[in-house]
Each structure stands twice: as C-alpha cells, then as structure tokens.
MMTF fields as JSON, N, C-alpha, C and O atoms, coordinates in Angstrom:
{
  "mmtfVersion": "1.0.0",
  "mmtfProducer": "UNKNOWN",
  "numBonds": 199,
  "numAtoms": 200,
  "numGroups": 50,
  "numChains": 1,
  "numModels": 1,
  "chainsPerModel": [1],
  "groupsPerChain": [50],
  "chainIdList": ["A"],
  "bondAtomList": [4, 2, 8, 6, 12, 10, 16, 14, 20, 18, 24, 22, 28, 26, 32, 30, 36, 34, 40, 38, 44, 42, 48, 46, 52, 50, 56, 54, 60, 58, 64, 62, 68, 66, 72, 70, 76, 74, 80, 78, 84, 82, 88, 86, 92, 90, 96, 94, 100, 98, 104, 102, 108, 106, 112, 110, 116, 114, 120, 118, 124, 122, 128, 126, 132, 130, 136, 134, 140, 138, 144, 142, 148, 146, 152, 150, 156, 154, 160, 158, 164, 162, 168, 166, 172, 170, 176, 174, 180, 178, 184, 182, 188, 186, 192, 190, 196, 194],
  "bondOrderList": [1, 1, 1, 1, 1, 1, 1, 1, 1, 1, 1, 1, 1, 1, 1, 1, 1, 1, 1, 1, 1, 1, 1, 1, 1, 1, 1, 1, 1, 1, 1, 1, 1, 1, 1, 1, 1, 1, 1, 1, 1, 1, 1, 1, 1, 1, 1, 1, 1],
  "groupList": [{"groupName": "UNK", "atomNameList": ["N", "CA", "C", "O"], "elementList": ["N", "C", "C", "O"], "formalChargeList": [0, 0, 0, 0], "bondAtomList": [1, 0, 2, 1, 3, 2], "bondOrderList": [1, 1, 2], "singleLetterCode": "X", "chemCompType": "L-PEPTIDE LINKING"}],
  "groupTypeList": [0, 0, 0, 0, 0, 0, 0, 0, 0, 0, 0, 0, 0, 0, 0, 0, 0, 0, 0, 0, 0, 0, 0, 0, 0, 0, 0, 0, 0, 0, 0, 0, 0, 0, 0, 0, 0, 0, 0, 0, 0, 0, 0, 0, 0, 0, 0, 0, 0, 0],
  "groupIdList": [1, 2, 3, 4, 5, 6, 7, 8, 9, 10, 11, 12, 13, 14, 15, 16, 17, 18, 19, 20, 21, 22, 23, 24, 25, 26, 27, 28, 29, 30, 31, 32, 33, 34, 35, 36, 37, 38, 39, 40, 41, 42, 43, 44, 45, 46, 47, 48, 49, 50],
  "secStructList": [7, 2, 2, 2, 2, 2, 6, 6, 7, 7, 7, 7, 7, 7, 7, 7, 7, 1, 7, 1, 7, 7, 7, 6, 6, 7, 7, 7, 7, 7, 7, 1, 7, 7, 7, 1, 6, 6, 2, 2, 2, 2, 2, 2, 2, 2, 2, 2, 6, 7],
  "xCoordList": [-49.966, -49.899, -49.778, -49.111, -50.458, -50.377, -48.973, -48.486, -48.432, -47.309, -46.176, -45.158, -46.235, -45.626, -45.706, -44.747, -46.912, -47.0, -46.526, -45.97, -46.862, -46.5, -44.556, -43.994, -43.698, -42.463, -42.144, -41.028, -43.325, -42.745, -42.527, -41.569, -42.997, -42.812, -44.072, -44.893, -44.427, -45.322, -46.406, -47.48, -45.564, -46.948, -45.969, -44.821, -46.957, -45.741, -46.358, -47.329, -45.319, -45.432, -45.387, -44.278, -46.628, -46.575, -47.024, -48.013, -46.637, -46.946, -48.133, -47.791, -48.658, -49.929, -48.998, -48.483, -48.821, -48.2, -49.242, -49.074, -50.31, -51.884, -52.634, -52.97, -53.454, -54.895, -56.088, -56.431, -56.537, -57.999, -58.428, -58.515, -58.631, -58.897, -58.015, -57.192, -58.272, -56.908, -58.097, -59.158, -57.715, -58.575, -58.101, -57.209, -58.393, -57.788, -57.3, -57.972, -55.613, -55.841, -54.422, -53.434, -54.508, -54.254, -52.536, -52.16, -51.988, -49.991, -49.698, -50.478, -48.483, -47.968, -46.636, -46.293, -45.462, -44.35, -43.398, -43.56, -42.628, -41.952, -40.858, -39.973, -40.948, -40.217, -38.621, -37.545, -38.787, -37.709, -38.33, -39.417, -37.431, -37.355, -36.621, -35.456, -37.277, -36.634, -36.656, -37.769, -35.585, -35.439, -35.155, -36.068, -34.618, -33.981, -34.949, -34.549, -35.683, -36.804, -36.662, -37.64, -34.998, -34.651, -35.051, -35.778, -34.469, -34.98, -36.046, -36.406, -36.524, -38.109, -39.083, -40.286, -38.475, -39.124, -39.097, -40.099, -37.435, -37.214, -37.62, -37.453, -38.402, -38.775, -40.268, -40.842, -41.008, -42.107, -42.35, -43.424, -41.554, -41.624, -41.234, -41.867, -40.288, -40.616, -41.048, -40.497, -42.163, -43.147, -44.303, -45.221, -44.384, -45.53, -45.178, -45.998, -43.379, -43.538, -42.434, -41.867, -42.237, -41.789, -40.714, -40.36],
  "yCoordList": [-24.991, -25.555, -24.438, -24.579, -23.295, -22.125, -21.538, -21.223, -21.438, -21.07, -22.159, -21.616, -23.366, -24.126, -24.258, -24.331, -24.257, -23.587, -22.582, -22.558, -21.757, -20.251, -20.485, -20.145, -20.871, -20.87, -22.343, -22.798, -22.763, -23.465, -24.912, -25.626, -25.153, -27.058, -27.419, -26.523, -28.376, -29.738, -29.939, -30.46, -29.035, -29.459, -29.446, -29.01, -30.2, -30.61, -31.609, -31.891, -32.462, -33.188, -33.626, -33.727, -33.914, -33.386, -33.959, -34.666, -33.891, -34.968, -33.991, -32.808, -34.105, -33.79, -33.918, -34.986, -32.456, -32.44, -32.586, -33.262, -31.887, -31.576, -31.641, -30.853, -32.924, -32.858, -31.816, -31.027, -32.175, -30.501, -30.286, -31.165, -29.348, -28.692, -27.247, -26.671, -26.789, -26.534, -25.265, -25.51, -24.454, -23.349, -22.294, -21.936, -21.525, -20.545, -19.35, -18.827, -19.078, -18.159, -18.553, -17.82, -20.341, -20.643, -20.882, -21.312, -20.573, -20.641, -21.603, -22.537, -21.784, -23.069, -23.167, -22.15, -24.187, -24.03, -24.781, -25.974, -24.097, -25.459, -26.298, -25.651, -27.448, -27.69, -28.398, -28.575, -28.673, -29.486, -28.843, -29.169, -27.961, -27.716, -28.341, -28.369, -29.375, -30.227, -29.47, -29.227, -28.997, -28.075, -29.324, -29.455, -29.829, -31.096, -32.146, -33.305, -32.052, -32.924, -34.723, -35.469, -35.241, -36.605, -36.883, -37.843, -35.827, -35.569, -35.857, -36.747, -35.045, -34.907, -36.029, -36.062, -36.838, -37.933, -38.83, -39.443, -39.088, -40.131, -39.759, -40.63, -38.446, -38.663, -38.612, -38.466, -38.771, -39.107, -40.717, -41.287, -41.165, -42.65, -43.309, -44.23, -42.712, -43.209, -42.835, -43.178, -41.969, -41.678, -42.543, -42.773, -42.973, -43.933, -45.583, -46.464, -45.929, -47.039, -47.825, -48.859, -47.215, -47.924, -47.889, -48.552],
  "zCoordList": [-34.371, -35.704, -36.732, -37.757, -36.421, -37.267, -37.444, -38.53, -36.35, -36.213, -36.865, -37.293, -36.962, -37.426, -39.261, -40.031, -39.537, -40.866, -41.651, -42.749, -40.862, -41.282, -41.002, -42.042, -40.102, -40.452, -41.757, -42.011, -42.315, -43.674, -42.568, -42.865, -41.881, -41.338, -41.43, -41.236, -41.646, -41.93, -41.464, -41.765, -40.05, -38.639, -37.532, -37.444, -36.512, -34.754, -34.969, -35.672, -33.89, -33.332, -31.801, -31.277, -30.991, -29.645, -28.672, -28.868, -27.71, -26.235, -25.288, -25.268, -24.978, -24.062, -22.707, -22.374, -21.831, -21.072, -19.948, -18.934, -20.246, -19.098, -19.566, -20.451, -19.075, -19.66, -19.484, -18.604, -20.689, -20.832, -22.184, -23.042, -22.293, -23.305, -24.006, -23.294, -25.357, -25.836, -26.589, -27.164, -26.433, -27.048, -27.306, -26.537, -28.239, -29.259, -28.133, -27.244, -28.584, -26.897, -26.496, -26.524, -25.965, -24.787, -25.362, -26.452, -24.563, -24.446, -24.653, -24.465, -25.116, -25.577, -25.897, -26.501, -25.712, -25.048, -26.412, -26.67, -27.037, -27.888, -26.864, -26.304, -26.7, -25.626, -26.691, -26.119, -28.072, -28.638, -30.237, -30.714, -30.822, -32.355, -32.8, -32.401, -34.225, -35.216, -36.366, -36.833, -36.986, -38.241, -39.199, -40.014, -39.266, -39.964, -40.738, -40.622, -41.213, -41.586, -41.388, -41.322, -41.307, -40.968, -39.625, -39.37, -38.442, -37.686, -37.178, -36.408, -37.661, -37.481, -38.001, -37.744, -38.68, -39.043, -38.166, -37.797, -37.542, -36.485, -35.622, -34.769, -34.962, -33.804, -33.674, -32.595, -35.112, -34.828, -35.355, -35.162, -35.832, -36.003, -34.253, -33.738, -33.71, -32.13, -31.483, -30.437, -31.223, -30.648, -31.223, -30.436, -32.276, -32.846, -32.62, -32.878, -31.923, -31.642, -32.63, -32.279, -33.832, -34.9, -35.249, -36.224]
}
C-alpha cells in the first residue's frame, strides 16, 4: 500500500492468493497494474460484484 501511495495511486486492490498473515517485511507480487483510474475502477466494482 506504501508503495502504491508513494507512486501517487489511491491504494490496491487485491485478491488473497495464501492464507496467513501479512507482516512488515513480507514480499509481494503486483500480479496486474491499473494506471488508468477507469480501469481501475471497473475492476474493483467487479471484484465487489457490481
């Protein structure tokens, strides 16, 4: 999320690939960058269903 900030986006948006726990440290993969903010809207409106 820091990292997503700091390049100026909103936030993520993100699927839980492995369950656990998530702790300061731990690696993490962008698997799909939305630069596009339309984008990025539609694909968290279908991930929420809507």
């Amino acid at each position: 999320v820091a990292r997503a900030l700091g390049e100026e986006r909103g936030g993520i948006c993100a699927d839980v690939a492995e369950g656990g726990e998530v702790s300061v440290g731990d690696e993490l993969q962008v698997a799909e960058q939305l630069d596009d903010p339309d984008s990025l809207a539609a694909a968290i409106r279908e991930r929420r269903g809507e």
